[in-house]
C-alpha positions as CSV (number, residue, x, y, z in Angstrom):
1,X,0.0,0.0,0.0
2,X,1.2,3.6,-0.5
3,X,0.1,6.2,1.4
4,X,-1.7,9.1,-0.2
5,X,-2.2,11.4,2.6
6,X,-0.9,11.3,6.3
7,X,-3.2,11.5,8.9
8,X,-3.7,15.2,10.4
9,X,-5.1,16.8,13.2
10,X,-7.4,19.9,12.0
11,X,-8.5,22.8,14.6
12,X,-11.0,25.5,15.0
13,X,-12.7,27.8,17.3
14,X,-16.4,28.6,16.9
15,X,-17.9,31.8,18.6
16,X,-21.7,32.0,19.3
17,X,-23.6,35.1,20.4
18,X,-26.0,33.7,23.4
19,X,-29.2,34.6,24.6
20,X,-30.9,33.3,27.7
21,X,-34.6,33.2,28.4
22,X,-35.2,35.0,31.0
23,X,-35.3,32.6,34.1
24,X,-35.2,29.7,32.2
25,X,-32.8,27.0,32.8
26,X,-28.7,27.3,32.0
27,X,-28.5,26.8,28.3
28,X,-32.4,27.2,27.4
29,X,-32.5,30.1,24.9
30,X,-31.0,30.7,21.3
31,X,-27.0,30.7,19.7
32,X,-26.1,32.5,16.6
33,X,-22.9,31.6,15.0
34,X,-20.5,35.1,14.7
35,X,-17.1,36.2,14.6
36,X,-14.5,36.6,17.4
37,X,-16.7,40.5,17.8
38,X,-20.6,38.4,18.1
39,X,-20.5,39.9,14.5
40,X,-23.7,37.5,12.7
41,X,-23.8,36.6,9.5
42,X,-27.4,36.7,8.3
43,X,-26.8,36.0,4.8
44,X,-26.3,33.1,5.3
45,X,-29.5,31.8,8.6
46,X,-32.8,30.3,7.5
47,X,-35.4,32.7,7.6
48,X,-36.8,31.0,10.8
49,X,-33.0,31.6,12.3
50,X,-33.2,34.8,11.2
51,X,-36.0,36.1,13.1
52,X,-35.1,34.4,15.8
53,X,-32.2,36.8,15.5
54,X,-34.4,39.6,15.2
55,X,-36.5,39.2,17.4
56,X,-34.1,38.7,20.2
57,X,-32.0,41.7,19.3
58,X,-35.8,44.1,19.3
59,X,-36.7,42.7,22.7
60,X,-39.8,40.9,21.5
61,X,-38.3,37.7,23.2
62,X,-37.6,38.1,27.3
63,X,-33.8,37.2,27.1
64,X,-30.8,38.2,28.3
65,X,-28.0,38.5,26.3
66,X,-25.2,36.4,27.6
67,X,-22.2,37.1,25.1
68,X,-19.9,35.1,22.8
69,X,-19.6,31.8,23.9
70,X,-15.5,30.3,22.4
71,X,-14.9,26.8,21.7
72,X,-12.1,25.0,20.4
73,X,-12.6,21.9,18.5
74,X,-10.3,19.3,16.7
75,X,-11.1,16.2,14.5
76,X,-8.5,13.9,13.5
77,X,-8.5,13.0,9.8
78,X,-6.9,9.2,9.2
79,X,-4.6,8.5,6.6
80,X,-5.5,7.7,3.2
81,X,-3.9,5.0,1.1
82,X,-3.7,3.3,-2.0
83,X,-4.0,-0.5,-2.3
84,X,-1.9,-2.7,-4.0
85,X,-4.7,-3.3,-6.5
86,X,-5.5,0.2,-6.9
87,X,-8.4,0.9,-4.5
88,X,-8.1,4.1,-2.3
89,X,-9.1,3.0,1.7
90,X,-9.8,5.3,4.5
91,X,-7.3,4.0,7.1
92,X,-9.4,4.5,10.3
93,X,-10.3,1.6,12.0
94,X,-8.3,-1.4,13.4
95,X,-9.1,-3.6,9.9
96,X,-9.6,-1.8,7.2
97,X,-10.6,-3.5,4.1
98,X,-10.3,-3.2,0.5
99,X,-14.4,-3.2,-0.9
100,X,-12.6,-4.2,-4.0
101,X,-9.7,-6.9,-3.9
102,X,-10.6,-7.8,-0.2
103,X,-7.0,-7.2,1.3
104,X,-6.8,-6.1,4.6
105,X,-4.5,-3.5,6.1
106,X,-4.2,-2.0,10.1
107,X,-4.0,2.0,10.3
108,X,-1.0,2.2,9.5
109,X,-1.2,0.9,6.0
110,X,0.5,-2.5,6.3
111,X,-1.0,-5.2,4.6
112,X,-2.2,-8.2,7.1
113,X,-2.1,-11.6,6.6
114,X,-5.2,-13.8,4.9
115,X,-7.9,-13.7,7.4
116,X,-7.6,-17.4,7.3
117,X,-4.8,-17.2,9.3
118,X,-6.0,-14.8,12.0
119,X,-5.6,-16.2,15.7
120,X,-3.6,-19.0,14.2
121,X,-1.4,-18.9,17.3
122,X,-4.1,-18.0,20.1
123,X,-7.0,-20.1,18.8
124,X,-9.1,-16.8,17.8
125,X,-10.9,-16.9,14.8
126,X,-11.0,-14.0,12.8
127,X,-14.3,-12.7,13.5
128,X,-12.9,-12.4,16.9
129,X,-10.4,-10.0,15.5
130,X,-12.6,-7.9,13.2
């Protein structure tokens, strides 16, 4: 197998504007994605998100603003690699296997042996290993 693309780590931070209900519980109330400033794109909300929007902004809903919420998020993206008989496989799970030949490779790419002879030495059989 040759590896087309190394695995990779890929971060972000979302901001959200918040508003609360007013005496409702932590976390009952509305988010609006924005910039690092709470500025809100509204081009781009459903029309029901964008009244919403309005509607909290013109005090028509009893909320409290409670500012931009931060996160940071990452997702890990597995390798990618090229089977022997062509066949590009997502390398991200213990067996990873070929939909077209049927070979089997581990995460990092290396080809494993015939499932036939899986558990061979500790009496497994290869379901047990899949």
């Amino acid at each position: 197998m040759k590896i087309i693309q190394e695995a990779y780590i890929e971060k972000g931070v979302d901001h959200v504007l918040c508003f609360q209900w007013r005496g409702g519980e932590t976390g009952s109330g509305f988010g609006f994605p924005c910039d690092a400033k709470g500025n809100v794109d509204t081009s781009e909300m459903n029309p029901d998100a964008l009244e919403n929007f309005r509607k909290c902004l013109c005090g028509e809903y009893d909320v409290v603003f409670e500012g931009i919420q931060t996160s940071e998020w990452s997702y890990r993206h597995p390798r990618i690699g090229r089977c022997d008989c062509g066949e590009e496989i997502t390398l991200d799970r213990f067996t990873n296997t070929c939909y077209e030949c049927g070979a089997d490779y581990n995460m990092s790419g290396q080809r494993l042996a015939p499932r036939e002879q899986w558990g061979e030495e500790t009496g497994e059989h290869w379901t047990d290993c899949y």
